[in-house]
N, C-alpha and C positions, 0 to 999 in steps of 0.2 A: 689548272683544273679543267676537265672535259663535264660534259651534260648529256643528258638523254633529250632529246629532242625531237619537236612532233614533227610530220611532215612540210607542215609550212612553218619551221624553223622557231617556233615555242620551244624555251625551256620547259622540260617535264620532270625535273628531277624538282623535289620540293623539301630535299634537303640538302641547300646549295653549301655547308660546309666541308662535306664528305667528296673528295673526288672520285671520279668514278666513269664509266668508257664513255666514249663517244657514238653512239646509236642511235638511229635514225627511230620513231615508233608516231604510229603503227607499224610493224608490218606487215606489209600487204602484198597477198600471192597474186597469180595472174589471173588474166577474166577468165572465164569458163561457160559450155553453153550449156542452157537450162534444158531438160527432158520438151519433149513437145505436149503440148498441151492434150492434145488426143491419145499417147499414153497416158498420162493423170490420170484424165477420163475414167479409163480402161481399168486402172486399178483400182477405183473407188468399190469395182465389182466384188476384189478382192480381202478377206478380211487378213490382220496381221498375224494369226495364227496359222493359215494357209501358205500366208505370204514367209514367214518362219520357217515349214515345216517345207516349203517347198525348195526354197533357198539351202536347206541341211541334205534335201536332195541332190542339189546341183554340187556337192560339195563344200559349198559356203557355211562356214558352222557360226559364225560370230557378227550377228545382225541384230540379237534383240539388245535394246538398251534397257539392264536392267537396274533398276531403281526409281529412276521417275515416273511417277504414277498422274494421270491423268485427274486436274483441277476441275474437269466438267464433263460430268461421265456421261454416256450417252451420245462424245462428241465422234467422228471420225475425219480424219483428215488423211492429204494426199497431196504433197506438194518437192519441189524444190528445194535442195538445203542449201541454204549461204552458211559461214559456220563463222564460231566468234570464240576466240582459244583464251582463255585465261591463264595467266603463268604466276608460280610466286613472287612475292615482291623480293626486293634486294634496294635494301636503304641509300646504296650508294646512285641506283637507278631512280627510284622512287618508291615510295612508303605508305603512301594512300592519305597524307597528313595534311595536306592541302588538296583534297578532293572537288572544291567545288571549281577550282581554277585548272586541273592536272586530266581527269576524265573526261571531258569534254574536247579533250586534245589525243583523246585515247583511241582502240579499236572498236572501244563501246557506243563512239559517236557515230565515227565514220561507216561500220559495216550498216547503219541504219539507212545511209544516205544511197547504200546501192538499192535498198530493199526493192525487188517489185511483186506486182501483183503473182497471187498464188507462191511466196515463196516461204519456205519453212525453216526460221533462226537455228541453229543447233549450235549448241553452245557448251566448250567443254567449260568446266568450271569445276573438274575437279574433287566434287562430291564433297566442297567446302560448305560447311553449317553457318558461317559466320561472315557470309560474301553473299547480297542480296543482289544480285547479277540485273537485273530489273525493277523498277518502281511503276507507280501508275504512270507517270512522263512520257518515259520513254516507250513502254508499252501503247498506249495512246497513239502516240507518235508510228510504232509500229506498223500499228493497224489498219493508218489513214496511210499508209505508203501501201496498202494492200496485203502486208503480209497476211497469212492463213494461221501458223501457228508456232509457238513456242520450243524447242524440246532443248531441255538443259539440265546437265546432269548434275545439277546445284541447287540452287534454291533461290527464292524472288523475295520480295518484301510488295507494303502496300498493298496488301491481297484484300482486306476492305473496300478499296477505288478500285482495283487490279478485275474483281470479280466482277462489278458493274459493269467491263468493257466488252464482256462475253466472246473472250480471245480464249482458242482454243490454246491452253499451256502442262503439257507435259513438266514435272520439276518430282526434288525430292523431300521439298517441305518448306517451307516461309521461315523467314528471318526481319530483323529490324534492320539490320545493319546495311550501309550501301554499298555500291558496289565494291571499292579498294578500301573499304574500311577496314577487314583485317591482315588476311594473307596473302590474297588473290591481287592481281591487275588484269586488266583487259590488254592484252599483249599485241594480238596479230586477228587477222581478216583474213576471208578469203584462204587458206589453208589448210590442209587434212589437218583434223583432228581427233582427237580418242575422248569418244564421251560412253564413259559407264564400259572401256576396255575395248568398243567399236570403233574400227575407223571407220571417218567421214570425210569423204571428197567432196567439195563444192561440183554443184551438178549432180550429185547423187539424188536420188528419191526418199524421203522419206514416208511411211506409212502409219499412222495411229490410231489406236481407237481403246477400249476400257481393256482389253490385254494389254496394250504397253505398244509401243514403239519400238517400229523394226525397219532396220537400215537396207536399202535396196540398190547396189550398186548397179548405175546407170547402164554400163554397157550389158547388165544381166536380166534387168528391168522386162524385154522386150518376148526375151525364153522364158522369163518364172510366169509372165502373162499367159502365155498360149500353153502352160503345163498348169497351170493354175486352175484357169475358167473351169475347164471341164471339172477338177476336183471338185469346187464351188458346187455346180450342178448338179453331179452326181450326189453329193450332198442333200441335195435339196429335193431329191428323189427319197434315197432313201429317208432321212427322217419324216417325209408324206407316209412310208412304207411301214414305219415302225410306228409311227401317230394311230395307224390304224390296225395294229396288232400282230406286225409282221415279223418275223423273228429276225433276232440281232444277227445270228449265224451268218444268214442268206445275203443281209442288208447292210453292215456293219463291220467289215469294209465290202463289198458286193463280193458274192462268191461267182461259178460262174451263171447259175441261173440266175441270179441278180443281175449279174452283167445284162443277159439278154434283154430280161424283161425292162432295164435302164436301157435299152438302147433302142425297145420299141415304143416306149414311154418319149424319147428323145424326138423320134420321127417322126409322132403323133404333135408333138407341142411345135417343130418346125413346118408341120402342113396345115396350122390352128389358122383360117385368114386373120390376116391384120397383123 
């Protein structure tokens, strides 16, 4: 009989009558480098509707992660995604039946231990109701390693201790149940994965805030920035425009005398001292 087996050579399978392959787990993709911190920055400028709409511009149609809704509204976040892939169980691998001795030997321990500062968990999971992919624990745990925020396209438990931690977490609803308790394992680290139909690169950007969560692929990060700002802007123009009784026509999206008068409006706010 063969075993599933953790990296440091733990049996993982926890139903040792069934034979069943020989696989190494977690497993774990290669390192990857994190955005710079002065992009981050840069996009907090930006909201996830922008960043959505601008992205659909560039060609990229499949950014927003739809279903997880934000646990604490009002929040925005900007960071790094490490990602954490769930797979279904397969009894001859493992079952989730001996949990408290088999997850701790999982991807759900180890992708913790990479976490750093400013980085954003994304976590496929499959849009399973009955696999609470986080508790107050390891959330906790999270936190104090720096991470920024949650997005998983599943569901948490603990959400009583969970909401005291004031971790920003994107999810699609709460559960009791723990992690491998019903159909899901914590499979693999560090590798693309599909949450909510998105793929997500390790090193990608994540962006959220009370619209939803929207996937920002790093190398495209740096164009949706400098196409972006200005839209922002020009935003922030027109609705001054319309507050004070300007008509939508002229303002909404700028026609061309809109344009002008946004671009001497522009001039004016870049010669304000200070």
């Amino acid at each position: 009989m063969t075993d599933a087996r953790s990296s440091n050579g733990s049996v993982l399978s926890d139903t040792p009558n069934l034979p069943g392959p020989n696989i190494d787990l977690p497993v774990t993709g290669p390192a990857f480098q994190r955005p710079s911190k002065h992009l981050i920055e840069q996009l907090y400028k930006v909201s996830s509707a922008t960043a959505s709409a601008g992205l659909h511009k560039l060609g990229i149609r499949r950014t927003f992660i739809q279903g997880p809704q934000s646990r604490q509204p009002g929040t925005k976040v900007v960071g790094s995604v490490v990602t954490l892939q769930f797979m279904p169980q397969r009894e001859d691998i493992v079952s989730g039946l001996g949990q408290e001795y088999v997850e701790k030997h999982s991807a759900l321990w180890a992708v913790l231990k990479i976490i750093e500062p400013g980085d954003i968990l994304t976590v496929q999971a499959n849009a399973d109701p009955y696999t609470g992919c986080f508790g107050e624990m390891l959330v906790s745990y999270f936190k104090e390693r720096g991470g920024v925020a949650l997005v998983v396209d599943g569901y948490i438990r603990d959400w009583p201790h969970v909401k005291e931690l004031n971790l920003p977490i994107w999810c699609r609803g709460l559960t009791p149940n723990y992690a491998s308790q019903s159909d899901q394992f914590p499979w693999a680290y560090n590798v693309p994965v599909s949450v909510s139909g998105v793929l997500a690169l390790p090193g990608d950007i994540m962006l959220a805030d009370d619209d939803g969560a929207v996937l920002i692929p790093a190398n495209v990060a740096p164009l949706l920035l400098q196409r972006t700002l200005e839209h922002e802007e020009w935003e922030v123009f027109s609705r001054k425009r319309l507050a004070e009784g300007g008509s939508l026509e002229k303002y909404y999206p700028l026609n061309e005398e809109g344009r002008r008068e946004y671009e001497i409006w522009r001039q004016e706010l870049a010669n304000q001292p200070g």
